[in-house]
DRENMARSE-118784 format. One record per residue (C-alpha): z, x, y; residue number from 1; chain. Coordinates in Angstrom, 3 decimals, always signed. Layout:
pz:px:py:i:ch
Z:X:Y:NUM:A
...
//
This chain:
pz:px:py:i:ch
+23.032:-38.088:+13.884:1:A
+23.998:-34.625:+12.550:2:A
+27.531:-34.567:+11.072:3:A
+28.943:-32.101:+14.375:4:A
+27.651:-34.783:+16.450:5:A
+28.753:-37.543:+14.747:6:A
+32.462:-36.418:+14.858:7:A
+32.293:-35.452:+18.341:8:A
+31.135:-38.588:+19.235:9:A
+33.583:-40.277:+17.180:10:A
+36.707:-37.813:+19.220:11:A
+35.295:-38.727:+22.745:12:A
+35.007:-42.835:+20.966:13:A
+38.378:-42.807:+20.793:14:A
+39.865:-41.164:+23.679:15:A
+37.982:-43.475:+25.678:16:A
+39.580:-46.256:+23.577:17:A
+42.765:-45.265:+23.891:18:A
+42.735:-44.919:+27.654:19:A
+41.046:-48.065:+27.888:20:A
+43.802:-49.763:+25.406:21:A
+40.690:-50.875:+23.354:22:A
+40.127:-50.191:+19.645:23:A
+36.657:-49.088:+19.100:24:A
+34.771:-50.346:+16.173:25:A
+33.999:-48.270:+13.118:26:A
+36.731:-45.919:+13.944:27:A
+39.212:-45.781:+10.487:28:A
+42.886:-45.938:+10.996:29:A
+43.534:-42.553:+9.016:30:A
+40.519:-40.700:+11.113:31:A
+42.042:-41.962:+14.336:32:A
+45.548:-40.549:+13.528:33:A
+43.695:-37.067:+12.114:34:A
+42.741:-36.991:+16.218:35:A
+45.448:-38.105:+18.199:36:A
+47.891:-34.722:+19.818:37:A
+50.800:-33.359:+17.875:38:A
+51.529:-30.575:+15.951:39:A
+49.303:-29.896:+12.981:40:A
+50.609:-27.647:+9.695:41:A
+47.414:-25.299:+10.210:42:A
+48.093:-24.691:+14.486:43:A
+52.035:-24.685:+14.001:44:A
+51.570:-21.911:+11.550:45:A
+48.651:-20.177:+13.115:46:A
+46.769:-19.956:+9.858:47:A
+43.633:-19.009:+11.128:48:A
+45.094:-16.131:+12.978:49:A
+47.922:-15.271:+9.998:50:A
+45.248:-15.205:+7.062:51:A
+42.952:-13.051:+9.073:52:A
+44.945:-9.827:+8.914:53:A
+44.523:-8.659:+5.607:54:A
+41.760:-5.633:+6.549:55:A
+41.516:-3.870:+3.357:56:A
+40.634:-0.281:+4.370:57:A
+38.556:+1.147:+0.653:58:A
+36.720:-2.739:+2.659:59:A
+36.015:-0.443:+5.415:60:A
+35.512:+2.587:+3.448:61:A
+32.602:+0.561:+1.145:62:A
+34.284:+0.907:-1.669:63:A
+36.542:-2.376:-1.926:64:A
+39.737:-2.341:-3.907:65:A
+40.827:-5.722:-5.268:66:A
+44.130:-4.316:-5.326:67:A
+44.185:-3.365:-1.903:68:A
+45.011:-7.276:-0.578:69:A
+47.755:-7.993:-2.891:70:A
+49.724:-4.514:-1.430:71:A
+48.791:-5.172:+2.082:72:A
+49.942:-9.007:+1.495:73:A
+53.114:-7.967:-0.497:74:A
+54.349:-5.783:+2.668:75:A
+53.305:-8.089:+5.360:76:A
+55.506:-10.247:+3.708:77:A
+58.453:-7.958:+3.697:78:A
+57.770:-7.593:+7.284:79:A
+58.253:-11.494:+7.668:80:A
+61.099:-11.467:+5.833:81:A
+63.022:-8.377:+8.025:82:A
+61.773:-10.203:+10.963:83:A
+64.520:-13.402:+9.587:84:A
+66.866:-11.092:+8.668:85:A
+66.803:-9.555:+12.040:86:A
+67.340:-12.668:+13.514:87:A
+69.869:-13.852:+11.427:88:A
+71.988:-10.517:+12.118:89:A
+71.835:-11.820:+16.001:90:A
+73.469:-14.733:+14.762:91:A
+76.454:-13.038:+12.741:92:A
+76.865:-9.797:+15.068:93:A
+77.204:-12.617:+17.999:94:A
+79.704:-14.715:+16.732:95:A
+81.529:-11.376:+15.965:96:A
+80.493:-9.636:+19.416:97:A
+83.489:-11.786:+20.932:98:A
+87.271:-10.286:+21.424:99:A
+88.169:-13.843:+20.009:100:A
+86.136:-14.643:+17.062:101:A
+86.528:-18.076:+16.675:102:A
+87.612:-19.084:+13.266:103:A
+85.005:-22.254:+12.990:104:A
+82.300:-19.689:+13.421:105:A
+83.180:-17.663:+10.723:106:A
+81.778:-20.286:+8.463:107:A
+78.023:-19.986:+10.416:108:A
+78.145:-16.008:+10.185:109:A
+79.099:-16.457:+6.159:110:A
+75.930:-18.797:+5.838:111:A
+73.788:-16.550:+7.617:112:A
+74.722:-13.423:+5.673:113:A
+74.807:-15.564:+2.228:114:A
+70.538:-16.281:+3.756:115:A
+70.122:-12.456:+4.397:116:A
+71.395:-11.874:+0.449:117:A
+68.459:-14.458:-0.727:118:A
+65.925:-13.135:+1.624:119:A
+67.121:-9.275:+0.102:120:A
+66.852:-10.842:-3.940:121:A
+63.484:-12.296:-2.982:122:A
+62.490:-8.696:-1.743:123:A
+63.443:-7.221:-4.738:124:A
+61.519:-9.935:-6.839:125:A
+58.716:-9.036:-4.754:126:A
+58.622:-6.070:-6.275:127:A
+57.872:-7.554:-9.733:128:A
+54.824:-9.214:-7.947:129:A
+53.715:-5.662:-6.695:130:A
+53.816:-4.155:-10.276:131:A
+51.063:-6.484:-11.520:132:A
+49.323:-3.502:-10.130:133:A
+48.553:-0.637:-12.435:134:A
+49.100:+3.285:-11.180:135:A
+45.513:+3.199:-11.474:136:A
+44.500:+0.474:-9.850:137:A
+46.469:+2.109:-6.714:138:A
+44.951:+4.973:-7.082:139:A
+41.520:+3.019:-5.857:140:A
+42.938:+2.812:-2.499:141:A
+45.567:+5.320:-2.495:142:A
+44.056:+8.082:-0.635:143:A
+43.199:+5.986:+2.385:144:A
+46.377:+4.951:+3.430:145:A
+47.768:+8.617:+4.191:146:A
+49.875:+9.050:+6.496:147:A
+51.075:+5.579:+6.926:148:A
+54.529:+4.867:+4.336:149:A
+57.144:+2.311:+4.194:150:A
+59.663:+5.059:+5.917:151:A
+57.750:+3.477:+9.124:152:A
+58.668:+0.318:+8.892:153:A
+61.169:-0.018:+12.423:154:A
+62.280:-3.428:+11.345:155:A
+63.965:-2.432:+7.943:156:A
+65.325:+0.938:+10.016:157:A
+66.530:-1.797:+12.410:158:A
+68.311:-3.632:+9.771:159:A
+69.988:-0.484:+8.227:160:A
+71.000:+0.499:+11.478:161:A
+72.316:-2.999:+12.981:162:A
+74.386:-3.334:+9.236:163:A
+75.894:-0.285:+10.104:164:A
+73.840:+2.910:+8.738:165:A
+75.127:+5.634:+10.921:166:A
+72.852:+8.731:+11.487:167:A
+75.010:+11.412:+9.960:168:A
+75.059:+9.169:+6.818:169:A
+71.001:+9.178:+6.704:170:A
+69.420:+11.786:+4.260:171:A
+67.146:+13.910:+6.183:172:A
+63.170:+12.827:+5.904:173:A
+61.604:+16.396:+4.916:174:A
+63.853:+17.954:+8.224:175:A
+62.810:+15.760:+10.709:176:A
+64.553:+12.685:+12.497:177:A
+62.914:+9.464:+10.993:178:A
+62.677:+7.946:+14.674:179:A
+59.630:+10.792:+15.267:180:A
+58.041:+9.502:+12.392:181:A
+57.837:+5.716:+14.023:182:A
+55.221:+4.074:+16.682:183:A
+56.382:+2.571:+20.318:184:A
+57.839:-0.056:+20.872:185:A
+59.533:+0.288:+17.430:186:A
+60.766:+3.705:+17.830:187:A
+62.428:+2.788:+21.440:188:A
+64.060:-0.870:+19.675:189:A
+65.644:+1.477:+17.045:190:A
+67.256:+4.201:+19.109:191:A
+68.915:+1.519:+21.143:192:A
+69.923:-0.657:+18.156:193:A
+71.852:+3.363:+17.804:194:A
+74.108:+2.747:+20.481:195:A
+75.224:+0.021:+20.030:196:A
+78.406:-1.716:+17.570:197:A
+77.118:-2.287:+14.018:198:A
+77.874:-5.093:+12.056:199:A
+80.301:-2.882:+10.340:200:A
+82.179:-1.961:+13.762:201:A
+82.763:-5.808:+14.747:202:A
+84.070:-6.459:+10.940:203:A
+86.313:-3.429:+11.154:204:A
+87.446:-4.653:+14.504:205:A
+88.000:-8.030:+13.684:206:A
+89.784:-7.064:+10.063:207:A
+92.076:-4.614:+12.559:208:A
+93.544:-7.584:+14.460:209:A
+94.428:-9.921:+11.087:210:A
+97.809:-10.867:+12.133:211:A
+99.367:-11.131:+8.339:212:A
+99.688:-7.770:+7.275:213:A
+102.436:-7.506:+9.959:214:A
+104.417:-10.526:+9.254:215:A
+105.790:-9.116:+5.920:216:A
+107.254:-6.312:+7.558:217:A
+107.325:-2.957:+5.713:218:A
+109.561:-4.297:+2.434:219:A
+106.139:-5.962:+0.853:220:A
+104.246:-3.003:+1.900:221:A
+106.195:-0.902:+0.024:222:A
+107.160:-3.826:-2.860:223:A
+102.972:-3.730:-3.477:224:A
+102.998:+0.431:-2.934:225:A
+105.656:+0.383:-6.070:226:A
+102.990:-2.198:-8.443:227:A
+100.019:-0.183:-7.730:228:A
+101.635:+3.035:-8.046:229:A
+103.510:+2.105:-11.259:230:A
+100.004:+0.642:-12.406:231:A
+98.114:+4.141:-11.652:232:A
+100.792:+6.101:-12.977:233:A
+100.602:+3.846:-16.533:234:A
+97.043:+4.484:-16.534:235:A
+97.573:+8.443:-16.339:236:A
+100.159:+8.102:-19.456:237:A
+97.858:+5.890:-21.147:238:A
+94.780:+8.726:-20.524:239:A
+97.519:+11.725:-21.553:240:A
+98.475:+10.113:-24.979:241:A
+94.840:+9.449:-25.563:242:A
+94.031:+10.237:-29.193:243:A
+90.143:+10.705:-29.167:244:A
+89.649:+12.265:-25.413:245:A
+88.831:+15.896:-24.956:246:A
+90.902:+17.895:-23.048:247:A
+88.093:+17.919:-20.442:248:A
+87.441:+14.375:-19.960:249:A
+91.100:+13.887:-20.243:250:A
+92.132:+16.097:-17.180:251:A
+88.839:+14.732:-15.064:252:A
+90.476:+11.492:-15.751:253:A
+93.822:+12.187:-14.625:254:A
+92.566:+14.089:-11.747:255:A
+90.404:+11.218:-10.252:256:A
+93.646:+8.944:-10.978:257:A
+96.050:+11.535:-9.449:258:A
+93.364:+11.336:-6.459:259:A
+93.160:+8.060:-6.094:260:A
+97.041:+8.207:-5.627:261:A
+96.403:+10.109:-2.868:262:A
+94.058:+7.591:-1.113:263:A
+96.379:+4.867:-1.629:264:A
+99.047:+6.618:+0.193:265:A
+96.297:+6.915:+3.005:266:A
+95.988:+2.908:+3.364:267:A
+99.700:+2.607:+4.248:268:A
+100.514:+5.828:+6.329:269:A
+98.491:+6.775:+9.437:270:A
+98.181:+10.112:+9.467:271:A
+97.300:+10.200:+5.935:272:A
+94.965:+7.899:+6.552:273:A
+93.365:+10.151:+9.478:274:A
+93.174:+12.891:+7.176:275:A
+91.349:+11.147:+4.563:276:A
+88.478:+9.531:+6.957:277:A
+88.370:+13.531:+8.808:278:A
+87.050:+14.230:+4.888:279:A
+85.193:+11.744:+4.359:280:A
+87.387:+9.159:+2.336:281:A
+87.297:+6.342:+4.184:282:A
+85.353:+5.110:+6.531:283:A
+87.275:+1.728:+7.968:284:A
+90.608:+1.653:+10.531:285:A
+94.030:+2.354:+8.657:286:A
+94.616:-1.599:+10.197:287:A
+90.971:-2.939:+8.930:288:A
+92.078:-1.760:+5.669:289:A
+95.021:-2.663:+4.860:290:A
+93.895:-6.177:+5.914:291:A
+91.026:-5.961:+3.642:292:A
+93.171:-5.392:+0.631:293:A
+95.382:-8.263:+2.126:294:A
+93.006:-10.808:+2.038:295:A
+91.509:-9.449:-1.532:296:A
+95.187:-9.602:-2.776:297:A
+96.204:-13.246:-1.577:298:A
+92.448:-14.503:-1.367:299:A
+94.074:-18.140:-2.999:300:A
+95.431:-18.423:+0.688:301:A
+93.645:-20.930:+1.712:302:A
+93.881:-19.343:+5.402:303:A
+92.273:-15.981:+3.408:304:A
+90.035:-18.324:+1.406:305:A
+86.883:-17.837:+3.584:306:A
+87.256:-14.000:+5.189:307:A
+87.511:-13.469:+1.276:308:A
+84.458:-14.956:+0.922:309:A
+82.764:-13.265:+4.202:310:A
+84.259:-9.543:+2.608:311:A
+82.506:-10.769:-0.832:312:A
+79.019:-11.462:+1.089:313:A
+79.151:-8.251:+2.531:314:A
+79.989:-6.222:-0.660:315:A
+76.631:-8.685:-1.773:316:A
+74.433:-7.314:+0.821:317:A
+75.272:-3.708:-0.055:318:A
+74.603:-4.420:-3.478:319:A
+71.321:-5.646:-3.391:320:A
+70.304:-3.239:-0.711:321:A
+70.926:-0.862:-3.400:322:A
+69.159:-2.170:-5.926:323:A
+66.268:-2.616:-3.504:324:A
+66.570:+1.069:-3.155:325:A
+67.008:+1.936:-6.393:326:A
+64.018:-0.431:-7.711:327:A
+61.870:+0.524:-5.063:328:A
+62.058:+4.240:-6.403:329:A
+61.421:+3.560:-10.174:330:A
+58.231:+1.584:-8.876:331:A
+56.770:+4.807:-6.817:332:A
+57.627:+6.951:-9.670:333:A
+55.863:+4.613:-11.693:334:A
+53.112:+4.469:-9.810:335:A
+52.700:+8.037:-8.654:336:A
+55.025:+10.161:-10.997:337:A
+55.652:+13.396:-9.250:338:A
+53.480:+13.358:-6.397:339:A
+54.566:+13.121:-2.364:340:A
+54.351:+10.042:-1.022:341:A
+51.706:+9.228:+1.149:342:A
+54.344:+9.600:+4.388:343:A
+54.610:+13.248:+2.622:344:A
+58.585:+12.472:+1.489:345:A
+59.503:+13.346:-1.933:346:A
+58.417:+10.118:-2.936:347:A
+60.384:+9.174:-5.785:348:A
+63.130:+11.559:-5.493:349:A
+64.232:+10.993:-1.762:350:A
+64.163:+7.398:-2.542:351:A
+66.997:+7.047:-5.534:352:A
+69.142:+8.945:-3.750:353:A
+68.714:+6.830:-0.880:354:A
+70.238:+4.506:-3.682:355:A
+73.740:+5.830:-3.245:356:A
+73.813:+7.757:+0.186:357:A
+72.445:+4.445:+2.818:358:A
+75.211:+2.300:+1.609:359:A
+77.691:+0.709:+4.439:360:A
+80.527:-1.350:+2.915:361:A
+81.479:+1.755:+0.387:362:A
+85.167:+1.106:+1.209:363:A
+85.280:-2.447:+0.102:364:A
+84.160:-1.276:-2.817:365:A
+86.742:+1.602:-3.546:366:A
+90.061:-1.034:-2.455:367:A
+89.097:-2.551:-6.296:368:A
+91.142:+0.250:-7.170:369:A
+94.202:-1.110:-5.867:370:A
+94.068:-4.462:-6.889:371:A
+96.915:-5.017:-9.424:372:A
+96.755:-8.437:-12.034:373:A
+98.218:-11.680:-9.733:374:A
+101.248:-11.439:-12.187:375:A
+102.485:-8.463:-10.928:376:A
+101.342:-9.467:-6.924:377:A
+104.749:-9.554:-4.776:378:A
+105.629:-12.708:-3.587:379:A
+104.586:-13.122:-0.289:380:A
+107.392:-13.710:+2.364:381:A
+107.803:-17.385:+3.620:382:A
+106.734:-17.019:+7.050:383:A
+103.186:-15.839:+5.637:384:A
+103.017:-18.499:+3.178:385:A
+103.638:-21.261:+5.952:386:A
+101.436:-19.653:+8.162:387:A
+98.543:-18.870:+5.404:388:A
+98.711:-22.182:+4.166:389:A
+97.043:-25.952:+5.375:390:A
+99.605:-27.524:+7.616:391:A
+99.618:-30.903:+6.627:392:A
+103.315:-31.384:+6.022:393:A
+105.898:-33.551:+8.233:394:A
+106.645:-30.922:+10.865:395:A
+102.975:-30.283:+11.614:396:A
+102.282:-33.638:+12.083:397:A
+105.081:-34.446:+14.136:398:A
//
């Protein structure tokens, strides 16, 4: 009996068996388990479908490029990867969508952003794998892939956007809107992700309603405005009696102290503050950040312990992001110098400053300016302490 036979024969064996409650003879143990229903590694996955997509097109062309499958593999698997990242974002942005957030979910949104940092180092590792490839060894396949360019990807756009990328902080893509430059449906999936609150709105709305930076009342505002301004003010003496600066680098110095000054004034007076986000300063509520610097002050709290932690993931993400960015441009200029990209941007040069303009949680970064050592932190008033702290004493139990 031919072998296609002889294993059809042996499936229809044992079905009948098995309806019949019999065991048929011959049949192996392992061979009858290979048949019986369930789900199998190769189905769940849909190999057959998955490992069929790679069409190399210098394949189609006649002219194959080995090269070709490890750079069509390489972004397919970025695309996987946005795809999780995506759907871990609808698990933080809903937990934050509420008007309550529910302190036991914070925990689940903090996991799911620490998975979106892995998934982002994993994409920049990827890019090691990609550099196997020689500029010349692209250049075997290069030519065929115009116009099609990473700038089309709608999922990473998606990602940028839903993190909180807003429009009028997007370098312009040789002076035309990047959603003209994307295919339906993912063109009509990103406009919409437009209008609607970013990650960074529901974090700047949830820092705004932190309860703390109330409690204190204005004497530890203005006990922690004395430290920071006696620290900044020490650091333009220290920079004045400087033996070995120029007179140049010495008054850039003092002037980017003396401004910072000026933006710390902004965090505890509101129409400062107003006047510093009109120009660009700051991008976050005059409440969001003054509770941001609260909980990076008095992180030890254990109450402060894990929105510390959430603030630190965040400042993570924009990180890596930009050293995606930043890697991803030394790679095209390694691989194609000076030349446009195949989308026609400016190839290397559009993407490092990408590097510095698409980032989201800037203003977590610039409150590092303020923080002053823990010696010199004000105590914090009772009531906060109590109320900050794990209530395990007598009263709470009682």
């Amino acid at each position: 009996m031919p072998a296609a036979s002889a294993l059809a024969s042996g499936h229809h064996q044992h079905w009948t068996a098995v309806d019949s409650g019999r065991q048929p003879a011959g049949i192996a143990t392992g061979r009858r388990a290979m048949a019986e229903p369930g789900v199998h590694y190769a189905s769940y996955l849909q190999l057959d479908q998955l490992l069929d997509l790679q069409a190399r097109e210098s394949e189609k062309a006649g002219r194959p490029a080995h090269d070709e499958m490890l750079f069509i593999i390489v972004h397919q698997a970025y695309e996987l990867w946005f795809k999780q990242i995506l759907f871990e974002l609808d698990a933080v942005q809903g937990v934050f969508a509420a008007e309550r957030v529910d302190d036991r979910a914070i925990g689940r949104a903090s996991r799911a952003l620490r998975r979106i940092h892995e998934i982002l180092k994993l994409g920049v590792h990827q890019l090691d794998v990609l550099e196997t490839m020689t500029p010349l060894d692209f250049l075997d396949f290069r030519d065929l892939l115009r116009p099609a360019s990473g700038f089309q990807s709608a999922q990473f756009r998606l990602i940028e956007i839903r993190l909180g990328l807003r429009a009028a902080d997007r370098l312009a893509y040789e002076g035309r809107s990047f959603e003209a430059r994307l295919e339906s449906p993912g063109r009509e999936r990103v406009e919409a992700a437009g209008s609607q609150p970013s990650l960074f709105d529901q974090l700047d709305a949830w820092l705004a309603r932190t309860p703390f930076i109330e409690l204190g009342g204005y004497r530890f505002r203005e006990a922690y405005r004395q430290a920071v301004v006696a620290m900044l003010e020490g650091d333009i003496g220290h920079l004045t009696a400087h033996p070995t600066l120029d007179e140049v680098a010495r008054e850039k110095e003092v002037a980017a102290l003396r401004q910072a000054l000026s933006r710390f004034d902004a965090l505890f007076d509101e129409t400062r503050h107003a006047e510093e986000a009109a120009q660009g300063s700051w991008r976050m509520s005059w409440r969001a950040l003054q509770a941001a610097l609260f909980i990076n002050l008095y992180r030890d709290e254990p109450a402060l312990q894990v929105p510390f932690g959430l603030l630190s993931l965040l400042m993570d993400l924009d990180e890596t992001m930009t050293l995606w960015r930043y890697r991803h441009a030394l790679m095209v200029q390694r691989m194609i110098g000076l030349k446009t990209g195949t989308g026609g941007s400016s190839g290397h040069d559009y993407l490092a400053r990408t590097a510095e303009r698409h980032r989201v949680f800037g203003d977590l970064f610039t409150l590092s300016t303020y923080l002053i050592p823990r010696s010199a932190l004000p105590p914090l008033p009772e009531e906060i302490t109590r109320r900050t702290g794990l209530s395990y004493d007598e009263e709470a139990g009682a």
